[in-house]
Biotite code that builds the C-alpha atoms (Angstrom):
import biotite.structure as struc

atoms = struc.array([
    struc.Atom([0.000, 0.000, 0.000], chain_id="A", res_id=1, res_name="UNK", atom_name="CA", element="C"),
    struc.Atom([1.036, 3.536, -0.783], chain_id="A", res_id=2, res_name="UNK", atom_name="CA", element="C"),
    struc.Atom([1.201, 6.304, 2.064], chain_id="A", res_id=3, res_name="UNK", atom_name="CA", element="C"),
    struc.Atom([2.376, 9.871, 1.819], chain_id="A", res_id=4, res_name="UNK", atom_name="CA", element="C"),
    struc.Atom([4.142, 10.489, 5.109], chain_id="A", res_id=5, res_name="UNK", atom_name="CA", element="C"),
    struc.Atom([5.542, 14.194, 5.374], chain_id="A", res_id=6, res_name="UNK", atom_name="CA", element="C"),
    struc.Atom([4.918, 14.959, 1.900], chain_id="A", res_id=7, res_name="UNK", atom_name="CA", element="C"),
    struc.Atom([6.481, 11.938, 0.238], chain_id="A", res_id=8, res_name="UNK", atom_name="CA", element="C"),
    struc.Atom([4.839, 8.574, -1.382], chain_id="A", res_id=9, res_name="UNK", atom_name="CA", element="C"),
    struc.Atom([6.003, 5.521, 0.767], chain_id="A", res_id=10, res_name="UNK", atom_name="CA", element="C"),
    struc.Atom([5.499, 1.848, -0.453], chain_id="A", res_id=11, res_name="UNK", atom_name="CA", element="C"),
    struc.Atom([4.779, 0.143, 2.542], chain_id="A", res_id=12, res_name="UNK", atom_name="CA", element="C"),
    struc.Atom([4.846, -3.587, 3.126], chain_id="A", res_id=13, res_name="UNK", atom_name="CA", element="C"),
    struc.Atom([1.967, -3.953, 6.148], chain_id="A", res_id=14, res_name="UNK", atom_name="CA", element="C"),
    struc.Atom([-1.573, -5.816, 6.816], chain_id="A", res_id=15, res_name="UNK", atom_name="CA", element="C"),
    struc.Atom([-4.420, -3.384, 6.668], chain_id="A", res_id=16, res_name="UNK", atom_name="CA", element="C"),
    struc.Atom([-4.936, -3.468, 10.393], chain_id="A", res_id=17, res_name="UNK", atom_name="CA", element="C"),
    struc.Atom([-1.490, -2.879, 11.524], chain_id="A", res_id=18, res_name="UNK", atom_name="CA", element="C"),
    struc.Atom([-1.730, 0.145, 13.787], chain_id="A", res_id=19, res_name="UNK", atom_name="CA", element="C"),
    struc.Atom([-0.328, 3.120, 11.629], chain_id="A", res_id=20, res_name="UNK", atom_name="CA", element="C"),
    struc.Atom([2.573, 3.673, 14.479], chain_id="A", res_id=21, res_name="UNK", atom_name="CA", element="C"),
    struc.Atom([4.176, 0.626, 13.900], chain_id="A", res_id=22, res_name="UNK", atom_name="CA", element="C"),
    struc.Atom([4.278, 1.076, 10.355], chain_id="A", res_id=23, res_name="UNK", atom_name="CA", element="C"),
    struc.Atom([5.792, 4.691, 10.731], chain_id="A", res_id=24, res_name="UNK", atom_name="CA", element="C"),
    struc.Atom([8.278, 3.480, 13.491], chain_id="A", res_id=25, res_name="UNK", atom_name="CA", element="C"),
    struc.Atom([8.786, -0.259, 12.244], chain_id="A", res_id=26, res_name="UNK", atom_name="CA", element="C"),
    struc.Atom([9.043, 0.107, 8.557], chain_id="A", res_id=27, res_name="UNK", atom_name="CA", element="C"),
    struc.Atom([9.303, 3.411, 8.034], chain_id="A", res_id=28, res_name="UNK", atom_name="CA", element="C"),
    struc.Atom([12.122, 4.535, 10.336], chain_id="A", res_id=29, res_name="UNK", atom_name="CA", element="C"),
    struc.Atom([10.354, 7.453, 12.045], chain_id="A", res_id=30, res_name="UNK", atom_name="CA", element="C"),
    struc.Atom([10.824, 7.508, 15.742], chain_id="A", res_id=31, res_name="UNK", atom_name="CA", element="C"),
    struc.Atom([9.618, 11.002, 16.789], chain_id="A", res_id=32, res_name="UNK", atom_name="CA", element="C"),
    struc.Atom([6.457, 9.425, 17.172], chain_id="A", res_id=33, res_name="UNK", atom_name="CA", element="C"),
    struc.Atom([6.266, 7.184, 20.490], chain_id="A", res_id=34, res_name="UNK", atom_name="CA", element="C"),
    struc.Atom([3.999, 4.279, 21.697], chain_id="A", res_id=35, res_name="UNK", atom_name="CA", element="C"),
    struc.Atom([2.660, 5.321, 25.554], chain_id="A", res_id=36, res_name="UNK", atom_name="CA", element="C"),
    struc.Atom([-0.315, 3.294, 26.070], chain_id="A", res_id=37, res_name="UNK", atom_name="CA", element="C"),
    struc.Atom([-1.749, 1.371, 23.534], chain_id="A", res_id=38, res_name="UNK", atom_name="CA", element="C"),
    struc.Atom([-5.162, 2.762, 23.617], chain_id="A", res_id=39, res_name="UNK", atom_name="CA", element="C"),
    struc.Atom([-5.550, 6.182, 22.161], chain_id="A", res_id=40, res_name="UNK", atom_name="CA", element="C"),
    struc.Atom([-6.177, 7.912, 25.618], chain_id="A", res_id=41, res_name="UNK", atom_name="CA", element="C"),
    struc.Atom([-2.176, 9.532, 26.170], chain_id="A", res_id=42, res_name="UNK", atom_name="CA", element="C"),
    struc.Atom([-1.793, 11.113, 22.852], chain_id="A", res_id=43, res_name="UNK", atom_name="CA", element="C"),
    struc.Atom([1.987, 10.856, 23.074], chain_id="A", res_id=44, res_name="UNK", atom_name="CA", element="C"),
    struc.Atom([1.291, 8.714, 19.286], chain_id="A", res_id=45, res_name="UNK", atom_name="CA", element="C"),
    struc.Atom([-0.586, 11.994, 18.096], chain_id="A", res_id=46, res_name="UNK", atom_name="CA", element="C"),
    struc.Atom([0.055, 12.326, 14.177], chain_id="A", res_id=47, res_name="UNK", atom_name="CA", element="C"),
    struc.Atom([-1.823, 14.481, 11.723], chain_id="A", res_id=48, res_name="UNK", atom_name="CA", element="C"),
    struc.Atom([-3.792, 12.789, 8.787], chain_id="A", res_id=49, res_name="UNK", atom_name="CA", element="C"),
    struc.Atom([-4.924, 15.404, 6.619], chain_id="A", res_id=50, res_name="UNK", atom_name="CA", element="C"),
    struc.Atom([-4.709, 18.411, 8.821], chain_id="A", res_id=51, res_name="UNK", atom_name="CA", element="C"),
    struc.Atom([-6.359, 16.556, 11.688], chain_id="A", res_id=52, res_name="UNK", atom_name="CA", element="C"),
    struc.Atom([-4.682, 14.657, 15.198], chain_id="A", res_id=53, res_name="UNK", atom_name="CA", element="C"),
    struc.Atom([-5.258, 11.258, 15.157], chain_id="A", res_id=54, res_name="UNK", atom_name="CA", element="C"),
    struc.Atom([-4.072, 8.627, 17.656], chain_id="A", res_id=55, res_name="UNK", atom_name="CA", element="C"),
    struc.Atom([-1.754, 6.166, 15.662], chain_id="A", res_id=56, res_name="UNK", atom_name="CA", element="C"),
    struc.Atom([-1.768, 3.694, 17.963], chain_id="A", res_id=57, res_name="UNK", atom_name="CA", element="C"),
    struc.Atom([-5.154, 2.672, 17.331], chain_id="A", res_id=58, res_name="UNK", atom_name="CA", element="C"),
    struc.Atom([-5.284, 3.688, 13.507], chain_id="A", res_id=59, res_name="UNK", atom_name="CA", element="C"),
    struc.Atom([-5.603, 0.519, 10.781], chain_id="A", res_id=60, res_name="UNK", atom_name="CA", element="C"),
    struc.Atom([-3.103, 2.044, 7.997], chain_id="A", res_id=61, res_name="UNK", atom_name="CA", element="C"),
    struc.Atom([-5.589, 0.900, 5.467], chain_id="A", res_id=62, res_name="UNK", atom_name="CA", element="C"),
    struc.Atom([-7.962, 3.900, 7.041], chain_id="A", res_id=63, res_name="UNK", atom_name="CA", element="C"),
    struc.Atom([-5.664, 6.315, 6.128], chain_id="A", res_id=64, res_name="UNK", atom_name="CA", element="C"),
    struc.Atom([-4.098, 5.226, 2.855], chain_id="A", res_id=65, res_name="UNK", atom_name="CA", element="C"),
    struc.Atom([-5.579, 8.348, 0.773], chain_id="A", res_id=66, res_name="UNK", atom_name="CA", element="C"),
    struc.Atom([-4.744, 10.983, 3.798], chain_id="A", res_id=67, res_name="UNK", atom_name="CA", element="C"),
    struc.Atom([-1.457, 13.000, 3.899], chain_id="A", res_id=68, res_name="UNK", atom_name="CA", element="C"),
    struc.Atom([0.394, 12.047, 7.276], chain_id="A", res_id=69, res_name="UNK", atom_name="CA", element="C"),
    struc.Atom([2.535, 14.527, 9.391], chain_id="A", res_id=70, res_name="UNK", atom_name="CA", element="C"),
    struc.Atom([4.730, 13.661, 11.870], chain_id="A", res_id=71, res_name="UNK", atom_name="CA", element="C"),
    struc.Atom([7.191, 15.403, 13.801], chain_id="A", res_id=72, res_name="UNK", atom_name="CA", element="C"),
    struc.Atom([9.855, 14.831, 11.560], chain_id="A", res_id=73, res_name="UNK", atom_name="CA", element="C"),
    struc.Atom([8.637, 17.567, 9.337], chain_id="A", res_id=74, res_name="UNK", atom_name="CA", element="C"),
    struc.Atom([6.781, 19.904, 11.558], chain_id="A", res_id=75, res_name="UNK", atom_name="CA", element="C"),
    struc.Atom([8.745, 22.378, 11.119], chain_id="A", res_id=76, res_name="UNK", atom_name="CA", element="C"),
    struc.Atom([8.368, 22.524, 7.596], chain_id="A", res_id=77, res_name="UNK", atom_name="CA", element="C"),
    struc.Atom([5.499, 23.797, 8.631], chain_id="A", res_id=78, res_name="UNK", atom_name="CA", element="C"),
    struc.Atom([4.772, 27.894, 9.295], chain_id="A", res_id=79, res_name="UNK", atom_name="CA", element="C"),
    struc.Atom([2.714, 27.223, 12.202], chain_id="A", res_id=80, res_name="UNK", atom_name="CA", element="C"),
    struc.Atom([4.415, 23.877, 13.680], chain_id="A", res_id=81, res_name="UNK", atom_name="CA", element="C"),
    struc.Atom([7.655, 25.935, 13.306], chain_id="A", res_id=82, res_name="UNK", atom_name="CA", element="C"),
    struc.Atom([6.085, 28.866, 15.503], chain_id="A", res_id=83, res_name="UNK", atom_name="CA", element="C"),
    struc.Atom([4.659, 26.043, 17.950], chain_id="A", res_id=84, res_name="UNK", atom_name="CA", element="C"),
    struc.Atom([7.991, 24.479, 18.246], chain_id="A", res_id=85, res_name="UNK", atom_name="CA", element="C"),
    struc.Atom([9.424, 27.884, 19.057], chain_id="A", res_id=86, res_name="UNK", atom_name="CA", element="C"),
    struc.Atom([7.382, 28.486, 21.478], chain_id="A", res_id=87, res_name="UNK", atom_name="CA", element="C"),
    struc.Atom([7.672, 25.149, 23.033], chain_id="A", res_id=88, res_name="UNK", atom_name="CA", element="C"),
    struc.Atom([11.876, 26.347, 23.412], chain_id="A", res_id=89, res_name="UNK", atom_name="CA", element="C"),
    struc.Atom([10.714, 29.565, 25.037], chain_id="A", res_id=90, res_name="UNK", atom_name="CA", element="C"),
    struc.Atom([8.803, 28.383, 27.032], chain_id="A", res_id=91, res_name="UNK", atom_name="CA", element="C"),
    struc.Atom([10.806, 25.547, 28.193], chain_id="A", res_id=92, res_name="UNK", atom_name="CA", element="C"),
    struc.Atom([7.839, 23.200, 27.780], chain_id="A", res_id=93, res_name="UNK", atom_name="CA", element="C"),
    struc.Atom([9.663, 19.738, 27.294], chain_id="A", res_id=94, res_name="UNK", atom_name="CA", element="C"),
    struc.Atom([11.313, 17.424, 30.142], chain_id="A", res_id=95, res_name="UNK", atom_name="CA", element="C"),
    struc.Atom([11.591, 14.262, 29.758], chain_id="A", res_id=96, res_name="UNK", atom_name="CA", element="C"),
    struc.Atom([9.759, 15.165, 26.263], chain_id="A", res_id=97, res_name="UNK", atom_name="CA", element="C"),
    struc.Atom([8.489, 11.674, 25.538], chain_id="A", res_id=98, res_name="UNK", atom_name="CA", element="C"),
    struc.Atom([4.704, 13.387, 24.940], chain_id="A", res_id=99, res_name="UNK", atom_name="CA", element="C"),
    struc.Atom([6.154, 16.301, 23.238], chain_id="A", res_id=100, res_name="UNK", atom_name="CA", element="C"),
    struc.Atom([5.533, 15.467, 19.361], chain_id="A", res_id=101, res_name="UNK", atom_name="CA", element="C"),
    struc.Atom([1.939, 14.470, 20.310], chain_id="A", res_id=102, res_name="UNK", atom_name="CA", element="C"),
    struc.Atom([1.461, 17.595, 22.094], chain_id="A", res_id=103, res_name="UNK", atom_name="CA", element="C"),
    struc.Atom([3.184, 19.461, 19.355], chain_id="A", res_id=104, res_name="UNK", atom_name="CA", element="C"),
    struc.Atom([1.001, 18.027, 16.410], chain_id="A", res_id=105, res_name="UNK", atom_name="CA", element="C"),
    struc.Atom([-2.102, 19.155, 18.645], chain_id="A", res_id=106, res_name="UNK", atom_name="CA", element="C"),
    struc.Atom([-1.017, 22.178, 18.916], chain_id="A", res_id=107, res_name="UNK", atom_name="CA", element="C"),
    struc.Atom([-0.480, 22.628, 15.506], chain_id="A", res_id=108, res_name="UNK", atom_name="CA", element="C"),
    struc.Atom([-3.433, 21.222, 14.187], chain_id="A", res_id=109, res_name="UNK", atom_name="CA", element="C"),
    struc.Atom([-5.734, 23.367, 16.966], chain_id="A", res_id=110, res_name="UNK", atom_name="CA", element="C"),
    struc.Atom([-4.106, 26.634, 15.464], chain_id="A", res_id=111, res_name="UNK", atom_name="CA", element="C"),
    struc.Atom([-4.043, 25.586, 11.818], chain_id="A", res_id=112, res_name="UNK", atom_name="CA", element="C"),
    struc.Atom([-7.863, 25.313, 12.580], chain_id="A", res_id=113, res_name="UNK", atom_name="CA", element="C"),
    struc.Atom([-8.504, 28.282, 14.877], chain_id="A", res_id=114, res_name="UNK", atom_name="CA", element="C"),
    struc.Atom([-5.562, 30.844, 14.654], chain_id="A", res_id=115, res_name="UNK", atom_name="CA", element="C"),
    struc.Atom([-6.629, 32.403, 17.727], chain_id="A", res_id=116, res_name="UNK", atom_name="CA", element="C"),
    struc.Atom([-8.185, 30.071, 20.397], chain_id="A", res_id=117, res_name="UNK", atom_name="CA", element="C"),
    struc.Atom([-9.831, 31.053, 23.448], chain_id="A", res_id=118, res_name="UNK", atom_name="CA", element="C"),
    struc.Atom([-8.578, 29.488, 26.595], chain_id="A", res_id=119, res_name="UNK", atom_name="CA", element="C"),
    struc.Atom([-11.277, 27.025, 26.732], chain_id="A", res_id=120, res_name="UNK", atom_name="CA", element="C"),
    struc.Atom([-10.529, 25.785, 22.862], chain_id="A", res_id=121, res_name="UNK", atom_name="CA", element="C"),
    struc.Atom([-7.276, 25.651, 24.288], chain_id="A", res_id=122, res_name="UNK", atom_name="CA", element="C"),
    struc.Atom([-8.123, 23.290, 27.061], chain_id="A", res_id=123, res_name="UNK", atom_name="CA", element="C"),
    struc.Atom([-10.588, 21.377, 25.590], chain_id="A", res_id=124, res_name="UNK", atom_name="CA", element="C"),
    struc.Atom([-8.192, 20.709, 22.677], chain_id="A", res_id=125, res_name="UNK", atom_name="CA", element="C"),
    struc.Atom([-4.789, 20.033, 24.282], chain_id="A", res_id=126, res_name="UNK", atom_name="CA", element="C"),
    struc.Atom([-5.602, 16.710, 26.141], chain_id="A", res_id=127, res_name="UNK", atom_name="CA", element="C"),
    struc.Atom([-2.691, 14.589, 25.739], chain_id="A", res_id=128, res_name="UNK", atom_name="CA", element="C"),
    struc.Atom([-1.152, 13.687, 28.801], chain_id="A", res_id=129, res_name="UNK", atom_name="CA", element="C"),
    struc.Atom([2.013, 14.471, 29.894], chain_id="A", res_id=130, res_name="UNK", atom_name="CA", element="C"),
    struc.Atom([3.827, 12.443, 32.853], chain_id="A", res_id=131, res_name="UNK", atom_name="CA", element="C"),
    struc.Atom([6.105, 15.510, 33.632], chain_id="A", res_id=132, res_name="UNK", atom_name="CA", element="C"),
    struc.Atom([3.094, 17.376, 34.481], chain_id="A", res_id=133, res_name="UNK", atom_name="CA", element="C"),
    struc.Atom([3.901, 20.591, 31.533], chain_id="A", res_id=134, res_name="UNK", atom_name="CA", element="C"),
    struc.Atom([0.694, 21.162, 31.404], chain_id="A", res_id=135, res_name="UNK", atom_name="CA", element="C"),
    struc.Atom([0.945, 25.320, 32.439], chain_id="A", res_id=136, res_name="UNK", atom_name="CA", element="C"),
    struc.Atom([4.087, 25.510, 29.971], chain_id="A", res_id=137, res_name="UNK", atom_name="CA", element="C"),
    struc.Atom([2.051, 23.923, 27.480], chain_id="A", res_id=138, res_name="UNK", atom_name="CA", element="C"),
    struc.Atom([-0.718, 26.540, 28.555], chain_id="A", res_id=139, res_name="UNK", atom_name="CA", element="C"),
    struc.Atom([1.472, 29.726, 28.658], chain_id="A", res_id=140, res_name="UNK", atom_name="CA", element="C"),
    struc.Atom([3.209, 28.467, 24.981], chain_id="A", res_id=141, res_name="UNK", atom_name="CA", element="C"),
    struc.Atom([-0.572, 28.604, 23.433], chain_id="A", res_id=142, res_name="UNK", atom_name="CA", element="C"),
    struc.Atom([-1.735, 31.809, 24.734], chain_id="A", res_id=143, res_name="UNK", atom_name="CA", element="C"),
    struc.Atom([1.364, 33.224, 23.563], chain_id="A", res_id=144, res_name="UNK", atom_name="CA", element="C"),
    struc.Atom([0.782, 31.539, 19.977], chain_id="A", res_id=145, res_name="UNK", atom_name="CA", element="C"),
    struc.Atom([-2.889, 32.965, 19.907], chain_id="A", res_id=146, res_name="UNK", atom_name="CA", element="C"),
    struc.Atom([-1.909, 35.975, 20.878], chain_id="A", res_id=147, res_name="UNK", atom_name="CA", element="C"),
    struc.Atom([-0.272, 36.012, 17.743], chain_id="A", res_id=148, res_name="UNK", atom_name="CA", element="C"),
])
């Protein structure tokens, strides 16, 4: 089956209901996106398909064969991931920074979509969890990027 991950076609060599984070991981080499729990509640395998998160983890590949993948590897290719991942430095977001791609694909998607949220789009979007506990980084980097 053919995906385009980060703007390029990949032949890939997978069943239709591998999970689409072990084929970008396994086959595909891409290891900015991480496994945390298997169930699509963490976010820390947060990718974008088409503009959109999606929790890879859980994803058949064969759902999103025809959908343009993004993952952290080219985020910054990206005018607004680029500002996001800016603002993630300022703000000295990461620690350990196993969540961080997830949480920086939200972010990205959530002001792709709405270029200025309110606090509450904020919250209700950004739910990924995050074992450090960044969660007012994470907070003070997004009003900072809607503030424009």
């Amino acid at each position: 089956m053919e995906l385009t991950i980060n703007g390029t076609k990949r032949q890939v060599d997978a069943a239709a209901d591998t999970p689409l984070l072990w084929v970008i991981r396994e086959e595909l080499g891409l290891t900015g996106t991480k496994y945390g729990c298997g169930a699509a509640q963490c976010g820390a395998c947060t990718v974008l398909a088409d503009g959109h998160p999606i929790r890879s983890c859980v994803m058949p590949v064969s759902a999103v064969a025809n959908q343009a993948i993004t993952t952290i590897e080219s985020i910054e290719e990206d005018p607004v991931g680029k500002r996001v991942v800016e603002a993630w430095i300022e703000h000295q977001v990461p620690q350990c920074g196993y969540c961080q791609s997830g949480q920086v694909l939200t972010a990205t998607a959530l002001l792709k979509q709405n270029a200025k949220p309110s606090e509450a789009e904020i919250a209700a979007a950004m739910i990924n969890l995050c074992r450090c506990g960044t969660y007012n980084a994470i907070a003070d980097a997004m009003q900072q990027l809607a503030k424009g």
